[in-house]
N, C-alpha and C positions, 0 to 999 in steps of 0.2 A: 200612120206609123205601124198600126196593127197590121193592116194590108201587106207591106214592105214584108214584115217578119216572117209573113203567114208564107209567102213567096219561096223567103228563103228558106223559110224549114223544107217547104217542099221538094225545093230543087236539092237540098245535104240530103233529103231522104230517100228522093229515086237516083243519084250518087250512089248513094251506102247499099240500095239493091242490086244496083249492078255490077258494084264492085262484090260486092256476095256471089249474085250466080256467075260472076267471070272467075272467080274463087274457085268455085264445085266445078265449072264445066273443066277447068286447069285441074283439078284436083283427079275427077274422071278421067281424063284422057292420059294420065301420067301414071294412073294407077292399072289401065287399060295398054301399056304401052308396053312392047316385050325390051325394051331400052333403058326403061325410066328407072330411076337410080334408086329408086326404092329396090327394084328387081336386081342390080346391080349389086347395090348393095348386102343382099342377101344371098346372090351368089357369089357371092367374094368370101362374105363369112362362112357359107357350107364348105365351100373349097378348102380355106385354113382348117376347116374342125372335121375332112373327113383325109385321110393317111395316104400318100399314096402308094401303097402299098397292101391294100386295104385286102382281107382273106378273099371277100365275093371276087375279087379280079384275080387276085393268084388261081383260082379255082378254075376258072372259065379259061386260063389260057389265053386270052384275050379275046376267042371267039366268043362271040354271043349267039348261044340256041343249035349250033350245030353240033353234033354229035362227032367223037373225038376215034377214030377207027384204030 
């Protein structure tokens, strides 16, 4: 009976590791990804929170870096 158990705990335990590192490696590559909605999400929010209308772009005329003759 001991035996059986000892089995089973092992097999739930290397389960629960690899559901762990399939975890981090998903967690890595999403965090790593220029798509992944975290990144998505965060340029969505700057978007609404920056004007469009904003003084740096009235300045520049829309050109960036070239000098205005």
């Amino acid at each position: 009976m001991i035996d059986g158990s000892m089995n089973l705990l092992a097999i739930i335990i290397i389960v629960l590791a690899l559901a762990a590192a399939a975890g981090i490696v998903y967690a890595a590559w999403e965090l790593s990804s220029d798509k992944s909605a975290i990144n998505t999400a965060d340029r969505r929010a700057n978007r609404l929170a920056t004007p469009t209308g904003d003084a740096e772009g009235e300045k520049s005329g829309g050109r960036s870096g070239s000098p205005e003759s």
